[in-house]
Structure formats: structure tokens, C-alpha cells
C-alpha positions as CSV (number, residue, x, y, z in Angstrom):
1,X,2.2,-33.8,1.1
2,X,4.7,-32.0,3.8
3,X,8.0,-33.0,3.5
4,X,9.9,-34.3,6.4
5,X,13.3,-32.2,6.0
6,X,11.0,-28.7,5.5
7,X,12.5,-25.9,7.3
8,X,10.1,-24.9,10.1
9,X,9.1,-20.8,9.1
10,X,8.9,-18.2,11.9
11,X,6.3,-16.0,11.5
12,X,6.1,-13.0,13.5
13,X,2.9,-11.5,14.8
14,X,3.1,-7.9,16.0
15,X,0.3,-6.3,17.7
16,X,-0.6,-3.8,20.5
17,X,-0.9,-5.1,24.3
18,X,-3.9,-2.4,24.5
19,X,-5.9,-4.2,22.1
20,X,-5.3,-7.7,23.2
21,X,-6.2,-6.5,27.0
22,X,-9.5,-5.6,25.1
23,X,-10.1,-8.4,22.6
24,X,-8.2,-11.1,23.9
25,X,-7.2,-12.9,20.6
26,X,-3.9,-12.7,20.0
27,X,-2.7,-16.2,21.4
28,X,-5.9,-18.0,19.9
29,X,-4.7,-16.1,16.7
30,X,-1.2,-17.5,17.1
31,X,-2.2,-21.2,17.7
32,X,-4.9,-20.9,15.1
33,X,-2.5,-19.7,12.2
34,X,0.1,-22.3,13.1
35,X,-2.8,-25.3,12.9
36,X,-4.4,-24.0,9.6
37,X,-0.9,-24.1,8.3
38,X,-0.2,-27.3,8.4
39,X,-3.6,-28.8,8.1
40,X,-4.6,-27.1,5.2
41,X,-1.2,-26.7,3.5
42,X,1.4,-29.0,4.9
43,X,3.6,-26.2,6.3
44,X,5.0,-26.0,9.9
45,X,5.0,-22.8,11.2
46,X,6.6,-21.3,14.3
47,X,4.1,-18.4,15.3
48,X,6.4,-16.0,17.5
49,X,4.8,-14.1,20.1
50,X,6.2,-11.9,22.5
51,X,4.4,-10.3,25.7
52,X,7.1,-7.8,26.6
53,X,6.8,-4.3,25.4
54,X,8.1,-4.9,21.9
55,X,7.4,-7.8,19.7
56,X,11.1,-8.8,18.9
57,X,13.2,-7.9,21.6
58,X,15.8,-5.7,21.2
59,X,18.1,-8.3,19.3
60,X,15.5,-7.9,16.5
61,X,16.7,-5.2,14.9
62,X,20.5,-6.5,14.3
63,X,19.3,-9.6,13.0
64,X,16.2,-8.5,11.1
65,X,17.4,-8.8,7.5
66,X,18.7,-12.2,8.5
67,X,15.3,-12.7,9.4
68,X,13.9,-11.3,5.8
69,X,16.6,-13.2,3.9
70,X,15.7,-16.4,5.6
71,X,12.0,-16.4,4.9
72,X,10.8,-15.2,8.0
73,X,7.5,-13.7,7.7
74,X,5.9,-10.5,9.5
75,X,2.3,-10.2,10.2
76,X,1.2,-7.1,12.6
77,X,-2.6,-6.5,14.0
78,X,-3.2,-3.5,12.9
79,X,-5.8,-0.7,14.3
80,X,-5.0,2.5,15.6
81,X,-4.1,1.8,18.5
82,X,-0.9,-0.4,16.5
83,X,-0.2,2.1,14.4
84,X,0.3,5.1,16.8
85,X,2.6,3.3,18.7
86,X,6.2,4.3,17.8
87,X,7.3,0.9,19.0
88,X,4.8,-0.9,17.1
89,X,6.0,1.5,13.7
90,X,9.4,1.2,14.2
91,X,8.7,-2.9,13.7
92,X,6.7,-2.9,10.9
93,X,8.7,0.0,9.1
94,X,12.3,-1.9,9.7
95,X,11.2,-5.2,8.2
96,X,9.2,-3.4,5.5
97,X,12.3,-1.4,4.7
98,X,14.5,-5.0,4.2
99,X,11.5,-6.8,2.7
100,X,11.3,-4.7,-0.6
101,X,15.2,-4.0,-0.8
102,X,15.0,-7.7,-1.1
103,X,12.1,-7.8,-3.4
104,X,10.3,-10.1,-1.1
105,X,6.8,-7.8,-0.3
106,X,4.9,-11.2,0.5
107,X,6.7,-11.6,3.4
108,X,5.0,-8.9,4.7
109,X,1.0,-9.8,5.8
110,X,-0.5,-6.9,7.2
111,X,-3.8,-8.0,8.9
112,X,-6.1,-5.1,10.3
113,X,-8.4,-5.8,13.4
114,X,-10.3,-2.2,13.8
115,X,-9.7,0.8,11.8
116,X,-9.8,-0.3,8.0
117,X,-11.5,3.0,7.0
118,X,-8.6,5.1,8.3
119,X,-6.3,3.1,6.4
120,X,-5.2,5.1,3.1
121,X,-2.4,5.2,1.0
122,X,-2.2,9.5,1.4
123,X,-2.1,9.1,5.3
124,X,0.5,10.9,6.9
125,X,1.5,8.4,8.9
126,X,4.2,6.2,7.0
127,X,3.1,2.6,8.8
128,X,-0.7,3.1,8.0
129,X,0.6,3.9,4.5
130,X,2.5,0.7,4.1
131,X,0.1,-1.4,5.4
132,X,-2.9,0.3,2.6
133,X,0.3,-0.6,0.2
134,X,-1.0,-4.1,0.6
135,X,-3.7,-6.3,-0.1
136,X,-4.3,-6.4,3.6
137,X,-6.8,-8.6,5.0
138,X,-9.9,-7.7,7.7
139,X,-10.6,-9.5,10.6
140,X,-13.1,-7.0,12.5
141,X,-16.2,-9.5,12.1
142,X,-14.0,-12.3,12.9
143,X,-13.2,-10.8,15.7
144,X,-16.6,-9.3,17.1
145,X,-18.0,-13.0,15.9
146,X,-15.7,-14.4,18.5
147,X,-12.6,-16.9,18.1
148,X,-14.9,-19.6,18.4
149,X,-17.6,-18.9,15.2
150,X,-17.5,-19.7,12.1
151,X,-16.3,-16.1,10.7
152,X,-13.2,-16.6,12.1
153,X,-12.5,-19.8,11.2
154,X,-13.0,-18.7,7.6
155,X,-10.9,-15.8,8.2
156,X,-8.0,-17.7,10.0
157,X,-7.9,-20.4,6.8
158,X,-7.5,-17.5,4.3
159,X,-4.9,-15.8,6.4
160,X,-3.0,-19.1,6.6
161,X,-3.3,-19.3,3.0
162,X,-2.3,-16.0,2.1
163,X,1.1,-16.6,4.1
164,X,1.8,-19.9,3.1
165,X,1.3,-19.1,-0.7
166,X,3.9,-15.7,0.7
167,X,6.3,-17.4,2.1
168,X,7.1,-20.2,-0.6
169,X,7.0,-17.6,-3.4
170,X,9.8,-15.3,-1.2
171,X,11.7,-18.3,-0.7
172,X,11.5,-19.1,-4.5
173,X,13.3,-15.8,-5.2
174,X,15.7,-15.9,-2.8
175,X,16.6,-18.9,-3.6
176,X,17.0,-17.8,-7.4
177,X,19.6,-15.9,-6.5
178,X,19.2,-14.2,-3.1
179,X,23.2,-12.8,-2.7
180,X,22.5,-11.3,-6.2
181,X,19.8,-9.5,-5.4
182,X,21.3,-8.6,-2.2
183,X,24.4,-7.1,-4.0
184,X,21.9,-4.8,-6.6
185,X,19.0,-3.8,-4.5
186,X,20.8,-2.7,-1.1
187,X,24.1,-2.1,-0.1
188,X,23.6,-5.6,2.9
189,X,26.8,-7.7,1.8
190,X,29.5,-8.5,4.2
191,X,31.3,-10.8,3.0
192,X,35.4,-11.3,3.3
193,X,37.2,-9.7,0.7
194,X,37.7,-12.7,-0.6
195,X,34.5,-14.1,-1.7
196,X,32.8,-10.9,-2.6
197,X,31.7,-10.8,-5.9
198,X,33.7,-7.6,-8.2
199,X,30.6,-5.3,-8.2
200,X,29.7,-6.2,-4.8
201,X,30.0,-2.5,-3.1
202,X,33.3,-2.1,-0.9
203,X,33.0,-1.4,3.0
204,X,33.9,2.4,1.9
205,X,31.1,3.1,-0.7
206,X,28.7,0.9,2.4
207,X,30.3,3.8,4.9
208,X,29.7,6.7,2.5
209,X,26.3,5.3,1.9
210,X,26.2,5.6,5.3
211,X,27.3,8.6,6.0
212,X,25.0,10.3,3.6
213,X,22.5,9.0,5.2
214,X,23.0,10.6,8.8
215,X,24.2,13.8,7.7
216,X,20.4,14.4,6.8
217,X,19.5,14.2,10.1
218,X,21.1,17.2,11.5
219,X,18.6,20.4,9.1
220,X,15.5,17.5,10.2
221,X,16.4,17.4,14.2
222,X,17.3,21.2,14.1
223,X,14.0,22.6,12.6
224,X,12.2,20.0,14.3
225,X,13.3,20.7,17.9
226,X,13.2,24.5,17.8
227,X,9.6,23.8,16.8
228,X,9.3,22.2,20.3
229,X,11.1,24.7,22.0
230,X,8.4,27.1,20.6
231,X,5.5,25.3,21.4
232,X,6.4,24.8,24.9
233,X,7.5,28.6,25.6
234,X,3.5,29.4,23.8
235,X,1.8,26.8,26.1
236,X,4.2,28.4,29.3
237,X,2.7,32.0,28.3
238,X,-1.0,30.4,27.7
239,X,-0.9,29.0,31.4
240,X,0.6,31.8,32.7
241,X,-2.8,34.3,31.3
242,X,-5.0,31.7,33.6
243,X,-6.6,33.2,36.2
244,X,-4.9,31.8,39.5
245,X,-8.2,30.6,40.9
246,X,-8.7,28.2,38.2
247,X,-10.7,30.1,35.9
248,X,-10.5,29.3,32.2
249,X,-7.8,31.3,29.7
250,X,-9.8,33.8,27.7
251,X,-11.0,32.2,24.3
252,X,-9.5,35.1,22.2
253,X,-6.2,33.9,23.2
254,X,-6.5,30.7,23.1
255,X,-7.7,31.4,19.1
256,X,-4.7,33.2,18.4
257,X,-2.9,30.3,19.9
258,X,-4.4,28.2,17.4
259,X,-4.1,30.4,14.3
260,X,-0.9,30.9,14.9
261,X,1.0,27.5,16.3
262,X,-1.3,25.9,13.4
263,X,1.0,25.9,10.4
264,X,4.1,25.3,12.7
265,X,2.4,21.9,13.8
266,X,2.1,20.7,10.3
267,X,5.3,22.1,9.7
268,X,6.7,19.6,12.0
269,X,4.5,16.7,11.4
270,X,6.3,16.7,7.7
271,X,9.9,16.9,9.3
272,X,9.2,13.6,11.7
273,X,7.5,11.9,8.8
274,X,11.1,12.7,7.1
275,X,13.1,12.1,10.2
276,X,11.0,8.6,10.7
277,X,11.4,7.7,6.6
278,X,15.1,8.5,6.7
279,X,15.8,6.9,10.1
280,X,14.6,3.4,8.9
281,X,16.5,3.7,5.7
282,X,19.4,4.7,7.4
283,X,19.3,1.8,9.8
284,X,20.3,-0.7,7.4
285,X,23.3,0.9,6.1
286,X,24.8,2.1,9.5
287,X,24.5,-1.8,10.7
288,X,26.3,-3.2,7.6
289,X,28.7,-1.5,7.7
290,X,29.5,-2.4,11.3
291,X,29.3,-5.9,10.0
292,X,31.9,-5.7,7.6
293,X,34.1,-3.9,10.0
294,X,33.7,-6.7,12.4
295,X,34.8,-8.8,9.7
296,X,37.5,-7.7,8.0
297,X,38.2,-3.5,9.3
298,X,40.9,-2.2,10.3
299,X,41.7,-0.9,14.4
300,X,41.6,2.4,13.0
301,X,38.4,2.1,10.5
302,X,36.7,0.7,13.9
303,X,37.8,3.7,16.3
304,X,36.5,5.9,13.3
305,X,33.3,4.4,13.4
306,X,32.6,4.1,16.9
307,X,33.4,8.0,17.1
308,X,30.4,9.0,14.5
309,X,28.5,6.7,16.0
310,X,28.7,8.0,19.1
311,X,28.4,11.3,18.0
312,X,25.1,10.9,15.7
313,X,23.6,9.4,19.3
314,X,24.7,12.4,21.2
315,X,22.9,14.7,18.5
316,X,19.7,11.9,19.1
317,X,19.9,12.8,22.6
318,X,19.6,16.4,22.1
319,X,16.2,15.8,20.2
320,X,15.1,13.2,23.1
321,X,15.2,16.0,25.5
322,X,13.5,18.3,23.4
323,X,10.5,15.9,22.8
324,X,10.4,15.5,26.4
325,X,10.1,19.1,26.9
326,X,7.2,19.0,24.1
327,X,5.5,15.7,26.0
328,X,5.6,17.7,29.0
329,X,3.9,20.9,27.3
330,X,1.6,18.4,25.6
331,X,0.1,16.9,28.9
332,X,-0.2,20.2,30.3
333,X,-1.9,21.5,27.5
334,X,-4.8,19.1,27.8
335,X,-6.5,21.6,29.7
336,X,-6.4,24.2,27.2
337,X,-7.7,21.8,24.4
338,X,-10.8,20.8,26.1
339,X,-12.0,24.2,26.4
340,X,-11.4,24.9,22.7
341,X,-12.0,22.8,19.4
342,X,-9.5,24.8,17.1
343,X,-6.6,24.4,19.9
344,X,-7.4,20.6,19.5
345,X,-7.4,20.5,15.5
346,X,-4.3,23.0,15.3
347,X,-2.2,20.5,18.0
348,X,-3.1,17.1,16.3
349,X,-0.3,17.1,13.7
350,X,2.1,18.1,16.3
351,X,0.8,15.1,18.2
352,X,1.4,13.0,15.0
353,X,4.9,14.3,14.4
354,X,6.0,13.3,17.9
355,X,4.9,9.8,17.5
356,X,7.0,9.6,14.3
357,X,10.2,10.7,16.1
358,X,9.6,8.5,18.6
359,X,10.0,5.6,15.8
360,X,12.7,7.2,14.5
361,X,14.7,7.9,18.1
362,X,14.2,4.8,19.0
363,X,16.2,3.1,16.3
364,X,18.7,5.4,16.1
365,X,19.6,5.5,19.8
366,X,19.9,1.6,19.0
367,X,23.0,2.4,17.3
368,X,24.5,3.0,20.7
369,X,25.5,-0.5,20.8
370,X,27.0,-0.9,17.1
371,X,29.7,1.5,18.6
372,X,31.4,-1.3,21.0
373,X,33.3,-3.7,18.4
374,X,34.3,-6.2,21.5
């Protein structure tokens, strides 16, 4: 039987605007989760659906482990399209990231529309290998079927099952102890002095933490953007050997190209794979310990802060232009890469790697705010 005084749960549903433009599901999805809820399971649901560019808003990511702590679950629509969104990523990798430092995996229901057969745990891309982490759930015949057949209603019941049965054993744990675990499996407390527990860590170990975490940025952007810089001064020299009347640029050169910028792109696919892993850990460390400044820091701890802060987003910016240059380089070399399949292959990690620092800038130039204390 539901109970009267249950806490309504949010849930969160992520997806990409592309595919809903194409499938048109994503509201009947929504309504559909929230009824089987309660019908099947007596739990009230609040299904939160955005139709701006990214799911959350921006206020997401300051209050997102608040939203992990309170039981809030997250449940993206995966394909490809999804998953090479850096917007999209940078979602699904920040509540991932605060889900398992506070043990609570279930709240995280990865459901995947189109593209199962591309989803493996050895991908390079780090979303696609969290969601193959999970026992994910596919709703591709659902979908095709239409939302009014059968298939989906099957599919729809299960899902509603699978997250009501994820969100009552998350809240279960938390409620077992949920500052405990807090205090041993990430460094998220910000309590006064006070009331912290003794082994709780202090708002210098949080800042050193901190700390450690940015300085790992600067060998990752570095090696990462004079990759960029090269690729664009090769693609300036390729359309430069055109022929002015439009002709094609001879094929030997546009082998060499490939042979040579080859290792370089997977070169830099690994650093943004890094960049984007380090960025999403780092998040959570950088914004606590701007909470415990706000709470009990001094003036001078504050000033301090603010300063790296701003400093780590001018060293972001540098990168931002950089990938700009590489975008730009990118679009023109589309020209090049239809007339030659191994240009193609050897550009496709490069490709890759820009979408994961695109994730990762974005939520690092997000720290531009945690630098105003007022």
C-alpha cells in the first residue's frame, strides 16, 4: 500500500533533442514511467524533463550530490547520438561519479534506445563504458513497436520496476548511515567545525585533495593542445597543395597525411579520455571545498581560493581556443576525408578526443562561478 507521508522521488531523464525530434517518445516516456510507478508499485514519482539544451540546467551541477544523497534517480536514453554529446556525457559522468562515491550504483538506470551493439565495457568513450557497467535495459523494439503497443508497455512496467526496486534500496543505505559513508568514501562533508565528526577530513586535506586534483591538468591540456596546434598547421599545408581551381589534393599526400597524423590522433584521444576522467573527479572536490569555505573559511582562505580558481579557468580557456582552432580545421577537413578512407579512419579518434574535452571544459569552466563567495 503507498504511504501517505512518502517522499515524492525525482527522477531524472536525460536524453538527446536529436533523437526525440526523430522518435518522439521522450514525454510519453516520462508520463508513462511516472503512472507505472505508482500503479504497479505505490511510489510517486516526479519524472523531470527538461527541453533546453541540457537536462539539468546549469544549477545541476552544484547541487548534484544533494540530488544523489537524497535519492534522486538518473535515467539517460542512450544511443549514439546521447553519448557523443559532451553535454549529454558531462551529465551522466557527474552523477555517476557521486553515485558510486556514495555506494548508491542503483540510482543510476541507464536505458539504451538505439545502439546496444556499440555498447562495450573496452570503449574508449568513458560514458558508453559506464552505461555497459550496468545491467542496462533496451527499449529499441519498444520503441519501433510504437508508444502505444504492447512491447512498450511491457518495457515501460520493467523499467518502472527496476527503479522503484533502485531507489528504495539507495535510500535503505543512506539511510543506514549516509553521513558515514559520506565521510569514508569521498571527501563531500561540510559541516561546521562543530559537528563534524573527528575523522571527518578538515577543509585543508578537502583543499589539498583539491589541489592535487587540478595540478594534473596542466601535462593533459599541454600535450593535448599542441596536438591541435599541429593538426591544424597539417590541414593549413594539405589545402594549401589543392589546385586553385578546385581540383582534388593528390592522393599520395593525402596518405602521408594519414600515416603520419595517425598515431598523434590516438595519442590525443587517450589525453581527453584522461582530461574528461579527471575533470569529473575533480569537480566534486573543487565544489566542496567552496562549501565549507562558505561556511566557516576565513576572508583570506576565500581570496586564496577564488585566485586558483580563477587561474585553473584561465588555463581552461587556453585549451577552449585551441579546440576551436581544431573544430575549425576539422570542418575544413571534411573535404579531404571524403576523397580518402585512410584520412577518415586516421582523424576519428581525434574526433573522439575533442568530444571528451568538450565534457571536461565544460565543467571546469563551471567553476567560474565557485570563485564569487557573495
Amino acid at each position: 500500500m503507498p504511504q501517505d507521508d512518502q517522499a515524492v522521488t525525482q527522477v531524472f531523464v536525460s536524453y538527446a533533442h536529436d533523437d526525440d525530434a526523430v522518435l518522439d517518445f521522450v514525454e510519453k516516456f516520462a508520463n508513462d514511467l511516472k503512472y507505472y510507478a505508482f500503479a504497479d508499485h505505490g511510489r510517486e514519482i516526479k519524472v523531470f524533463v527538461d527541453n533546453q539544451s541540457i537536462i539539468w540546467g546549469e544549477e545541476w551541477r552544484a547541487k548534484i550530490y544533494d540530488s544523489v544523497k537524497g535519492a534522486s534517480a538518473f535515467v539517460p536514453l542512450v544511443t549514439m547520438r546521447y553519448l557523443a554529446s559532451p553535454m549529454c556525457r558531462e551529465e551522466l559522468q557527474l552523477f555517476v561519479e557521486s553515485a558510486q562515491n556514495l555506494g548508491v550504483k542503483e540510482l543510476f538506470l541507464p536505458i539504451v534506445v538505439l545502439g546496444h551493439k556499440m555498447i562495450t565495457e573496452d570503449s574508449d568513450n568513458l560514458a558508453t563504458r559506464h552505461v555497459a557497467s550496468r545491467q542496462y535495459i533496451k527499449l529499441k523494439d519498444a520503441v519501433l513497436d510504437g508508444t502505444t503497443s504492447s512491447t512498450w508497455r511491457k518495457a515501460l512496467v520493467e523499467i518502472a520496476s527496476r527503479l522503484v526496486d533502485g531507489i528504495e534500496r539507495a535510500e535503505e543505505h543512506l539511510t543506514q548511515g549516509a553521513e558515514q559513508l559520506a565521510d569514508e568514501s569521498t571527501p563531500t562533508r561540510a559541516g561546521n567545525p562543530d559537528t563534524r565528526p573527528d575523522d571527518a577530513p578538515g577543509l585543508l586535506e578537502v583543499y589539498e585533495i583539491a589541489v592535487e586534483n587540478v595540478n594534473r591538468f596542466g601535462p593533459l591540456l599541454a600535450s593535448f593542445s599542441a596536438i591541435l596546434v599541429e593538426f591544424k598547421e597539417k590541414v593549413d599545408k594539405l589545402q594549401k597543395r589543392a589546385p586553385k581551381a578546385g581540383g582534388n589534393i593528390d592522393q599520395q599526400a593525402l596518405l602521408r597525411f594519414a600515416n603520419n597524423f595517425s598515431p598523434r590522433a590516438v595519442e590525443a584521444e587517450s589525453l581527453a579520455n584522461e582530461l574528461e576522467r579527471s575533470a569529473t573527479q575533480a569537480d566534486q572536490s573543487i565544489r566542496e571545498v567552496h562549501r565549507m569555505l562558505s561556511q566557516y573559511g576565513s576572508d583570506q582562505q576565500k581570496e586564496e581560493f577564488s585566485a586558483d580558481v580563477n587561474g585553473a579557468v584561465e588555463a581552461m580557456a587556453l585549451i577552449a581556443e585551441a579546440q576551436r582552432g581544431a573544430d575549425e580545421a576539422l570542418k575544413q577537413s571534411k573535404s579531404i576525408e571524403i576523397l580518402n578512407v585512410p584520412v577518415r579512419a586516421a582523424l576519428k579518434p581525434l574526433r573522439n578526443g575533442l568530444n571528451s574535452t568538450s565534457a571536461a571544459l565544460r565543467t571546469m569552466l563551471s567553476w567560474r562561478e565557485l570563485a564569487d563567495f557573495t
